[in-house]
Backbone as a printed PyTorch tensor [residue, N CA C, xyz], in Angstrom:
tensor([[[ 53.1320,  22.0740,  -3.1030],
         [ 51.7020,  22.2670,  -3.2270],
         [ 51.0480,  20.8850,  -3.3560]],

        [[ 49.6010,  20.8090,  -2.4610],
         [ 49.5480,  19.4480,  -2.1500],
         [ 47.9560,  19.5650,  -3.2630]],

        [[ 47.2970,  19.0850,  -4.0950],
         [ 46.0210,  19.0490,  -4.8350],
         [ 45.3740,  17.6400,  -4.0200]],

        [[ 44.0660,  17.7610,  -3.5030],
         [ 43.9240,  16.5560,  -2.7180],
         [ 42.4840,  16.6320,  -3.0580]],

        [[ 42.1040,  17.1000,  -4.7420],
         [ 41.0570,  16.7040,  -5.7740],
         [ 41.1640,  14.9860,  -6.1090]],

        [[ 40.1870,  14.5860,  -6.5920],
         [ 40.2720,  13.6160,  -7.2250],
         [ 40.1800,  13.7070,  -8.7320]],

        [[ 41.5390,  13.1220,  -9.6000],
         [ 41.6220,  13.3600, -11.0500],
         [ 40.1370,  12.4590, -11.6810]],

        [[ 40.0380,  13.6110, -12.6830],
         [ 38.9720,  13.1850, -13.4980],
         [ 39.2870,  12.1060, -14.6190]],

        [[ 39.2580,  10.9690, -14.7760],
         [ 39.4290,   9.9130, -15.3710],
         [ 39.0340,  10.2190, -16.8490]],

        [[ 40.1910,   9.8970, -17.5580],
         [ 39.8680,  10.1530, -19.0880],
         [ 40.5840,   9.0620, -20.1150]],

        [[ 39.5080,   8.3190, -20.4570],
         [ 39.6960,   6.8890, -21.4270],
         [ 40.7450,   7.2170, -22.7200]],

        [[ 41.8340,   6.7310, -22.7520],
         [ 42.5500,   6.8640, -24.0690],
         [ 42.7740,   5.6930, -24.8160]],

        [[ 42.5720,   5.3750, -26.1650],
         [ 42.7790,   4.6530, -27.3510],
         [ 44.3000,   5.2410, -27.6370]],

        [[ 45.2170,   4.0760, -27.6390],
         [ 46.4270,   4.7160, -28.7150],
         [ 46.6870,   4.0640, -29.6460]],

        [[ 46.2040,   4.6730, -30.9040],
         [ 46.1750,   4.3140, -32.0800],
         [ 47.6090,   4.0020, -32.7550]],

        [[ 47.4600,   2.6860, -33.6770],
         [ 48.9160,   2.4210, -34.2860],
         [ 50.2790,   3.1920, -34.4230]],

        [[ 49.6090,   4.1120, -35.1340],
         [ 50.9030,   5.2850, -35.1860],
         [ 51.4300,   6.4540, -33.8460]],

        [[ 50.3840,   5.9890, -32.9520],
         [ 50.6760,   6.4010, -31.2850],
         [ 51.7190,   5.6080, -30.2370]],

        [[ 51.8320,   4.0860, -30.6930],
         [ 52.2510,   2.9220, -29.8370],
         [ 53.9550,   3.8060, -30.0160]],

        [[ 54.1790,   3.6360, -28.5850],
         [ 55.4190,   4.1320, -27.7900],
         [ 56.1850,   5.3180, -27.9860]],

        [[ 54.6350,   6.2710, -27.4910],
         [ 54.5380,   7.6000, -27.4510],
         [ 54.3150,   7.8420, -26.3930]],

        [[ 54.8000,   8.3460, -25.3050],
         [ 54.1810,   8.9070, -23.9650],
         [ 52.7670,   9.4720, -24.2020]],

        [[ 51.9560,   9.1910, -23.4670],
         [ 50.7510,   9.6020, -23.2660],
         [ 50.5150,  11.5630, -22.6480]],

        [[ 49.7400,  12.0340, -22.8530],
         [ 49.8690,  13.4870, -22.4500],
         [ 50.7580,  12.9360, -21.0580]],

        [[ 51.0440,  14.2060, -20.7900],
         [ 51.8590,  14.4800, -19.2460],
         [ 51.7070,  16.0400, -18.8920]],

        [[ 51.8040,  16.1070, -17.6670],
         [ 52.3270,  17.5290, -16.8130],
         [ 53.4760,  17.2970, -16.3840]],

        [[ 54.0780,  18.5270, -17.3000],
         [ 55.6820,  18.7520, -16.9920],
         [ 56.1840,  18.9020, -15.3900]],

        [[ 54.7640,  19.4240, -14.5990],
         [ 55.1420,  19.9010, -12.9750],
         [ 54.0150,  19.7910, -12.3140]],

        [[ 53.9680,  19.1740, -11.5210],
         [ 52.8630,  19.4430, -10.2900],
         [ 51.7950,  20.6220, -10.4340]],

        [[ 52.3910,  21.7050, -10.5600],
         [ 51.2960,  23.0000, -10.7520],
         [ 50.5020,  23.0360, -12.1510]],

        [[ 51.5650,  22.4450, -13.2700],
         [ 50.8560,  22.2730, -14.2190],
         [ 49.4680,  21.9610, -14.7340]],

        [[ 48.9130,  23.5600, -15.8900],
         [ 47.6070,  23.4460, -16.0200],
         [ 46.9030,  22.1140, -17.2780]],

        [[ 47.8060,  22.9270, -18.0680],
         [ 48.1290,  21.4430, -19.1170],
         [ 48.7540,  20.4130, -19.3740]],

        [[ 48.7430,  19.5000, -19.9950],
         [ 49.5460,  18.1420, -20.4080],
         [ 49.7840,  17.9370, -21.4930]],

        [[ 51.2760,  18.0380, -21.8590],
         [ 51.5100,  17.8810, -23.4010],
         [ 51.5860,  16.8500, -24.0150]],

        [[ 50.8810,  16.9210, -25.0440],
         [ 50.4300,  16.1110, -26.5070],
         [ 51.7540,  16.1690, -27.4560]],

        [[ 52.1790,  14.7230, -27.9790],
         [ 53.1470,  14.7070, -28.5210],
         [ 53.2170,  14.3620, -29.9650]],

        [[ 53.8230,  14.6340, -30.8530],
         [ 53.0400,  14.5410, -32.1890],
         [ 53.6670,  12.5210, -32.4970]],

        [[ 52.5560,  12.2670, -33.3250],
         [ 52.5380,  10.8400, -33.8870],
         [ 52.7710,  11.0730, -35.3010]],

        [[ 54.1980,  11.3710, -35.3320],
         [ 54.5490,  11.7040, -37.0490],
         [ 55.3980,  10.3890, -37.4360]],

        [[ 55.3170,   9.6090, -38.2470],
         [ 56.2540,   8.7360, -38.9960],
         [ 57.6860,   9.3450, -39.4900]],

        [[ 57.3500,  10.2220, -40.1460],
         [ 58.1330,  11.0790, -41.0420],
         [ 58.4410,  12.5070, -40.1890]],

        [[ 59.4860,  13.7930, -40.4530],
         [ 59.5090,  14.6210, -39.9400],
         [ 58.3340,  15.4940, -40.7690]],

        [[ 58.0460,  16.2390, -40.1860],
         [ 56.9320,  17.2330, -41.1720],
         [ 57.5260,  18.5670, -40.4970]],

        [[ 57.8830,  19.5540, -41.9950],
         [ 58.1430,  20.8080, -41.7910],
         [ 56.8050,  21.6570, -42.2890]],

        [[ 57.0030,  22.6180, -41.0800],
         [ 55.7650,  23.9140, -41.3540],
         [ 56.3730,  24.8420, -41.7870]],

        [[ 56.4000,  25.5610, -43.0050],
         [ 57.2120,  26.2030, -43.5760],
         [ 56.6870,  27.4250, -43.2420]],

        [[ 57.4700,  28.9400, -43.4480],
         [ 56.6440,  30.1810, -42.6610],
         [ 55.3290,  30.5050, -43.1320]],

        [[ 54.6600,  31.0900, -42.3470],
         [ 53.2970,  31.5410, -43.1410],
         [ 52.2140,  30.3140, -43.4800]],

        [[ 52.7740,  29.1550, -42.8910],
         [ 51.4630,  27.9850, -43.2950],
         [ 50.7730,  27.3090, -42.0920]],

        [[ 50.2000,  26.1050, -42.3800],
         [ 49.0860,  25.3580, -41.0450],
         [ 49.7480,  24.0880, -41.9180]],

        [[ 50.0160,  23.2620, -40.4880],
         [ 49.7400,  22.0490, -40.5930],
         [ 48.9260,  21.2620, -39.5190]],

        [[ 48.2900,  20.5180, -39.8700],
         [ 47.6710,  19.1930, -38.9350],
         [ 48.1430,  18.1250, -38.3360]],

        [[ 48.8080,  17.9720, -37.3590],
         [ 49.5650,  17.2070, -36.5610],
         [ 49.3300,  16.2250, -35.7350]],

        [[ 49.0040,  14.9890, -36.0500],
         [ 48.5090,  14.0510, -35.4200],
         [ 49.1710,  13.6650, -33.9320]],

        [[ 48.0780,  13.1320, -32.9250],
         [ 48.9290,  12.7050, -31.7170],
         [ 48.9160,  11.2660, -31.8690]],

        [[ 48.1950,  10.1500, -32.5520],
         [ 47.9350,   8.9010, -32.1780],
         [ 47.0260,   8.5140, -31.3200]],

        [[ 46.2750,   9.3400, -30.9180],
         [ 45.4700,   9.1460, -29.1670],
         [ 43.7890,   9.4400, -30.1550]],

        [[ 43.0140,   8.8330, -29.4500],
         [ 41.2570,   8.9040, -29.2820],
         [ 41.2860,   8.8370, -27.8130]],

        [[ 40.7710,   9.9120, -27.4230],
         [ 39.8250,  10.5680, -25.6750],
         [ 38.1890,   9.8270, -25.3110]],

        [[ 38.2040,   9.5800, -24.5280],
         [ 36.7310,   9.4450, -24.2940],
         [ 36.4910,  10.7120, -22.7670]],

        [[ 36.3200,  11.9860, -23.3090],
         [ 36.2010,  12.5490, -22.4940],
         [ 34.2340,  12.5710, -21.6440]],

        [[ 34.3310,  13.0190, -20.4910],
         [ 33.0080,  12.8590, -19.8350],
         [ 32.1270,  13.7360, -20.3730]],

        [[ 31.3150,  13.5870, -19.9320],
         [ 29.7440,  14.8340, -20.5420],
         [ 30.1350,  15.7670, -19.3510]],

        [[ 29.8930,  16.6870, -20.3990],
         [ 29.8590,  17.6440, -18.8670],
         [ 31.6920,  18.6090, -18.6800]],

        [[ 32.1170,  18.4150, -19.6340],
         [ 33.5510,  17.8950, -20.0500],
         [ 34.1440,  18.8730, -21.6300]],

        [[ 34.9890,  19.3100, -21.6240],
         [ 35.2020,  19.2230, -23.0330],
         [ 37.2700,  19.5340, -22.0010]],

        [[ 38.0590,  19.3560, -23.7370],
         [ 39.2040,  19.4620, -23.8220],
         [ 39.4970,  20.3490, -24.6560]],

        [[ 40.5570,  21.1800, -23.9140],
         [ 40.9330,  22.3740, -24.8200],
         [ 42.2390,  22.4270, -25.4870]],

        [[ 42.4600,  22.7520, -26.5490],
         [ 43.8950,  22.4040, -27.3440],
         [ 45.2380,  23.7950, -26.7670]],

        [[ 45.8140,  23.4630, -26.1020],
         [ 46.5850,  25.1120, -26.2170],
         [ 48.0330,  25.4490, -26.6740]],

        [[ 48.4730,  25.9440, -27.5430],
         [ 49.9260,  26.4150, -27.5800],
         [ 50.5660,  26.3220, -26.2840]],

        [[ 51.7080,  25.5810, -26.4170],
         [ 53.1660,  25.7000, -25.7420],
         [ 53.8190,  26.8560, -25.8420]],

        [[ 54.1750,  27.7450, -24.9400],
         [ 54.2400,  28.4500, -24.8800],
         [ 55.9630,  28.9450, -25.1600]],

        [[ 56.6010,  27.8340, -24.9480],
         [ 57.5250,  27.7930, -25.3590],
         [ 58.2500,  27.6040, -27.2200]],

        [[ 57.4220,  27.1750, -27.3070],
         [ 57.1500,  27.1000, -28.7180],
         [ 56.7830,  28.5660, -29.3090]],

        [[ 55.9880,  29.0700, -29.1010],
         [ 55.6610,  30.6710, -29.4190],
         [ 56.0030,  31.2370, -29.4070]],

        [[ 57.0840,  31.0590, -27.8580],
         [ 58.4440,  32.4030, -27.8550],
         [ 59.4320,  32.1580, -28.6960]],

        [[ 59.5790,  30.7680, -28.5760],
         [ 60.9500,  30.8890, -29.2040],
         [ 61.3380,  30.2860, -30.9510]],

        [[ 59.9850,  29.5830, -30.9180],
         [ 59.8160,  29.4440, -32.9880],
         [ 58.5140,  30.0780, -33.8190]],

        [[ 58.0100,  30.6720, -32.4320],
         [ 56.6880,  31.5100, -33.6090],
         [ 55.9300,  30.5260, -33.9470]],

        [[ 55.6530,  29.4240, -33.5750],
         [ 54.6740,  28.4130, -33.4020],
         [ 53.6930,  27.9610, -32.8890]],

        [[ 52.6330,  28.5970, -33.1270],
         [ 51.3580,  28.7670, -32.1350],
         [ 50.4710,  27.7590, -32.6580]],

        [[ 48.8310,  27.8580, -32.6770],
         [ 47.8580,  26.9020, -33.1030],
         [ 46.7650,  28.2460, -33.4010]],

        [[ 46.2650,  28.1490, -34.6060],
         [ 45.5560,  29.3460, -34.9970],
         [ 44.2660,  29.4130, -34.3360]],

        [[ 43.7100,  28.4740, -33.6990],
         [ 42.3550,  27.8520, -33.4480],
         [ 42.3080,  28.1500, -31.8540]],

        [[ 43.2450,  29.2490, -31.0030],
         [ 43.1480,  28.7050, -29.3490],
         [ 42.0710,  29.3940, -28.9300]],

        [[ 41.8650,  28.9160, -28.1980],
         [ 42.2610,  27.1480, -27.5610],
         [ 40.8500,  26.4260, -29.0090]],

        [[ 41.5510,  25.3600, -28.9070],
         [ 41.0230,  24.5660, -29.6160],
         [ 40.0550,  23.5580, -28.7230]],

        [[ 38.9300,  23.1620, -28.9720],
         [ 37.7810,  22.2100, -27.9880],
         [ 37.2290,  20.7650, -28.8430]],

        [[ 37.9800,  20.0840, -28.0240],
         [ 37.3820,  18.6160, -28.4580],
         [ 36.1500,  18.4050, -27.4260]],

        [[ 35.3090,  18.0920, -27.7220],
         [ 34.3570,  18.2150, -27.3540],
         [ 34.2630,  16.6560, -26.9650]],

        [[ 32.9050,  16.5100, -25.7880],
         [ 32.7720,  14.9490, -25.0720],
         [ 32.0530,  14.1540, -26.0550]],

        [[ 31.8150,  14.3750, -27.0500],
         [ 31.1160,  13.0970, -27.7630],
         [ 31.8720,  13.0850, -29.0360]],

        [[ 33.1870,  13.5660, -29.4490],
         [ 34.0300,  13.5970, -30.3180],
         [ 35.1340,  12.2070, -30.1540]],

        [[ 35.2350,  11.4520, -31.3560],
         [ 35.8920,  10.4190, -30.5760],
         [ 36.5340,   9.8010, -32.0580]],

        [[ 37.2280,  10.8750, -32.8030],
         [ 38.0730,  10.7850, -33.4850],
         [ 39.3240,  11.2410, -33.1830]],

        [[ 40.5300,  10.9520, -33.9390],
         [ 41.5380,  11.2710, -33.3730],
         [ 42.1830,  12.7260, -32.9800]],

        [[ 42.6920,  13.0250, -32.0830],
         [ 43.0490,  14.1280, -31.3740],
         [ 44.4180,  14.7510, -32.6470]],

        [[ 44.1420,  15.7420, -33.3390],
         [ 44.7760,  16.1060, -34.3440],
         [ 44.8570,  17.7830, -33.8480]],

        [[ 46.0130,  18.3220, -34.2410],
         [ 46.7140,  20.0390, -33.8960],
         [ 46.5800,  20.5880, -34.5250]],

        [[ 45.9900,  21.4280, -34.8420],
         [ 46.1530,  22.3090, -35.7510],
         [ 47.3340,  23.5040, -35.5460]],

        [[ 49.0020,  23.2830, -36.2250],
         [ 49.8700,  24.1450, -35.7600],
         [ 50.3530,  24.9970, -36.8200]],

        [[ 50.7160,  26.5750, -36.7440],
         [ 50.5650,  27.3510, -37.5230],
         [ 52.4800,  28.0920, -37.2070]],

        [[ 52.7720,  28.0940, -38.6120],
         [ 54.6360,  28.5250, -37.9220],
         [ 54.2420,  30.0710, -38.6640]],

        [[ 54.4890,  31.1680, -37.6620],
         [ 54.6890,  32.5270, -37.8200],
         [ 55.8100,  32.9770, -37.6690]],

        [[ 56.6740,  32.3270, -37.9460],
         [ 57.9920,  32.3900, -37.7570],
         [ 58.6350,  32.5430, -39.0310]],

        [[ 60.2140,  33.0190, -38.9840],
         [ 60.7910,  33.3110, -41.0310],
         [ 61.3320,  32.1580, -41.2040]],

        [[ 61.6390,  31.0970, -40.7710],
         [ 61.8010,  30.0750, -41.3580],
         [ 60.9940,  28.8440, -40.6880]],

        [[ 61.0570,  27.7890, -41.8610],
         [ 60.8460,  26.7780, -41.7880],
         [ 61.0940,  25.8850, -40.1580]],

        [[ 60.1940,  25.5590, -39.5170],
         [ 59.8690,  25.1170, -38.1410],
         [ 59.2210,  23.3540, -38.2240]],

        [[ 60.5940,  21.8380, -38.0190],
         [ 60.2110,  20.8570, -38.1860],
         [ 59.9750,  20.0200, -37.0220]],

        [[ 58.9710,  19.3710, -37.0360],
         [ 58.4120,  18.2100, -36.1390],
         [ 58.8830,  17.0360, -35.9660]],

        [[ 59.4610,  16.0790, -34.9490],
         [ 59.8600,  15.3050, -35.3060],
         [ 58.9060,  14.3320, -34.0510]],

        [[ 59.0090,  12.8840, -34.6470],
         [ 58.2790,  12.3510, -34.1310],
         [ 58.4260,  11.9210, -32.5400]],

        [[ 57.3900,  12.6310, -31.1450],
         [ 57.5010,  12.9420, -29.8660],
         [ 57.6880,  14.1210, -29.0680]],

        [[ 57.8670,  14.8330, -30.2940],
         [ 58.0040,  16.3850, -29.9680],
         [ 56.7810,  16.7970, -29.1000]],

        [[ 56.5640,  17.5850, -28.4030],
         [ 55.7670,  18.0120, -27.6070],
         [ 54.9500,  19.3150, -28.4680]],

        [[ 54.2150,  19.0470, -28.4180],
         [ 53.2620,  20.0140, -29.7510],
         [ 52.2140,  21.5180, -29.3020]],

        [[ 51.5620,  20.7080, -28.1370],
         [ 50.6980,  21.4510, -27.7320],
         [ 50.2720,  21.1060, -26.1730]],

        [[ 49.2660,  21.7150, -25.4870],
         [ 48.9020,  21.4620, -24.2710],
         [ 47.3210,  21.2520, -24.1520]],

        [[ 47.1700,  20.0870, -23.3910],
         [ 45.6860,  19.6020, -22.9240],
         [ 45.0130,  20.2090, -21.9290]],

        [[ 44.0990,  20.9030, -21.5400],
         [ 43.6940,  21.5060, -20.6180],
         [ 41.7750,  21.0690, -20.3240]],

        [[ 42.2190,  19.8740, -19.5660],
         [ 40.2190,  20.0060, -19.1750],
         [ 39.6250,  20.8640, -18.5010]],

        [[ 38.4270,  21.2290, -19.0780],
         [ 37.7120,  22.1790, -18.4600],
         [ 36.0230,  22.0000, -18.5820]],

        [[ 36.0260,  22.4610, -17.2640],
         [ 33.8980,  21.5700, -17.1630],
         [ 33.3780,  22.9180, -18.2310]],

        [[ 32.4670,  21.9670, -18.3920],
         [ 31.2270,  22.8870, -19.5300],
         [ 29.6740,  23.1990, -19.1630]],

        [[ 29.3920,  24.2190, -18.7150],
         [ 28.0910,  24.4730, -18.3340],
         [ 27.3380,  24.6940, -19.7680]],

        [[ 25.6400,  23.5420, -19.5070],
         [ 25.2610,  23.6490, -20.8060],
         [ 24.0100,  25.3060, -21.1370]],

        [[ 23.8440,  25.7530, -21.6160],
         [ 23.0570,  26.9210, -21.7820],
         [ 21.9300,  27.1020, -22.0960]],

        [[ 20.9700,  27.8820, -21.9770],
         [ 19.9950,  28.0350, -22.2790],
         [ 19.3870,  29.6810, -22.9460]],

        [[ 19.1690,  30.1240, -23.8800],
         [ 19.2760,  31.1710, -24.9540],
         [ 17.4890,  31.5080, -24.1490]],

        [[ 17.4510,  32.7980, -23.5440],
         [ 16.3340,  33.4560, -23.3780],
         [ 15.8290,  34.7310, -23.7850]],

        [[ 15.6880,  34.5280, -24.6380],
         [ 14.9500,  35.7600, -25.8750],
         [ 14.5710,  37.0030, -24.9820]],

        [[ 14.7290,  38.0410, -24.9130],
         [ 14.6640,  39.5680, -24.6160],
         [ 14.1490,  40.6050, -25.1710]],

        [[ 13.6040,  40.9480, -24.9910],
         [ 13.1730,  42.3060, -25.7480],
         [ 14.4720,  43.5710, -25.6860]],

        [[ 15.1200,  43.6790, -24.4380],
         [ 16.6680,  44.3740, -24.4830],
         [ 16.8740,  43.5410, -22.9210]],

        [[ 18.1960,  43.9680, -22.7080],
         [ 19.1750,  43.4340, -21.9900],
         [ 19.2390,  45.0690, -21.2260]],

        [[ 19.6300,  44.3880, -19.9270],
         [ 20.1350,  45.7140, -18.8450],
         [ 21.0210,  46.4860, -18.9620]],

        [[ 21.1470,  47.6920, -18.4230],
         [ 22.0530,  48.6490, -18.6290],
         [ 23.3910,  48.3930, -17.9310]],

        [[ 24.9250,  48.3860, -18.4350],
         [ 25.9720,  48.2950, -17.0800],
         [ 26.7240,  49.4790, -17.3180]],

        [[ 27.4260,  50.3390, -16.3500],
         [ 28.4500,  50.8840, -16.6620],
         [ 29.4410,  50.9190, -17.6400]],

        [[ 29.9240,  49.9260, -17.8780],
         [ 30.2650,  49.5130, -19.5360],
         [ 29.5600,  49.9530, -20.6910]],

        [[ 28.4390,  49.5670, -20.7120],
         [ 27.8560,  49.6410, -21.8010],
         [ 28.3560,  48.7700, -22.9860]],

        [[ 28.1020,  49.6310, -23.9560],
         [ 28.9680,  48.9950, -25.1270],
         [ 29.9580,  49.5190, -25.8550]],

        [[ 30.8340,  49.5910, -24.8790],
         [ 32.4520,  50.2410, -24.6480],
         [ 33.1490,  47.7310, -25.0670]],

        [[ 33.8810,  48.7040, -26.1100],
         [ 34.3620,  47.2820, -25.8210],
         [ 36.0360,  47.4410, -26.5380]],

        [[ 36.4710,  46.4850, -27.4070],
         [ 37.8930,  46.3280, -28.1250],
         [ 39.0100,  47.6080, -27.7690]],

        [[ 38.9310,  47.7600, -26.4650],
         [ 40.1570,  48.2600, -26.0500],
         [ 39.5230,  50.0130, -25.9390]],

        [[ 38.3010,  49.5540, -25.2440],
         [ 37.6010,  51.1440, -25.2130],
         [ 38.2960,  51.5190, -23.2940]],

        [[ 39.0500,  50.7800, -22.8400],
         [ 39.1620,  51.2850, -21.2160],
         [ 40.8930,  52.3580, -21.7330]],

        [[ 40.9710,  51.9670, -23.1900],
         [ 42.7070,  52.1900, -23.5500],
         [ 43.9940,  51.1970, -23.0310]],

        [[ 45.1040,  52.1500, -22.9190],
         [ 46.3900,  51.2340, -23.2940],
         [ 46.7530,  50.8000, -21.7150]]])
């Protein structure tokens, strides 16, 4: 598969505790995301049932027009119950503190990080900005307001 887009250029800072960390990557050509690798000194365990905050080392200068979305590895989910409670998570284009995970172990034991581990996935995605136009009611659809699993199983 040939992509013959032009990549959207995205400024990275790698902060002290980042230096000789691979920078995000796509594992494959088709790949939607690019994994973020944690910038831990130390190992850090997520013990079951908790959140930790997982630093990458990296500051983004993403574009306007722009935001970045945080996403679980999916591999991680299947196989340690390690998701991110927040998905997708959105760093937003004028955010320009450090790129930190929020990772959550739902798993029965204790699930540890070690420093380069692959944590999570980067996914850019354009942002249309909005405009809120006050109504007196909204149109009728077939739907209606059939919603949380009103079509069934």
């Amino acid at each position: 598969m040939v992509d013959n887009r032009s990549p959207v250029s995205i400024r990275v800072e790698v902060l002290p505790h980042g230096r000789g960390l691979e920078l995000p990557s796509f594992q494959t050509s088709g790949s939607a995301g690019a994994d973020v690798r944690a910038a831990v000194d130390e190992p850090v365990v997520i013990e079951p049932g908790r959140v930790a905050l997982v630093p990458t080392g990296l500051k983004v200068a993403i574009p306007c027009g722009f935001e970045i979305q945080v996403r679980p590895r999916s591999g991680l989910a299947l196989k340690k119950s390690v998701t991110l409670p927040n998905t997708p998570g959105t760093i937003d284009s004028d955010y320009r503190g450090e790129v930190q995970v929020i990772m959550m172990n739902l798993g029965e034991t204790p699930f540890q990080i070690e420093r380069g581990d692959r944590i999570a996935q980067l996914v850019l995605a354009r942002v249309e900005r909005l405009h809120w136009e006050p109504v007196e009611s909204v149109d009728e659809t077939q739907r209606g307001e059939g919603g949380f699993g009103h079509t069934g199983v």
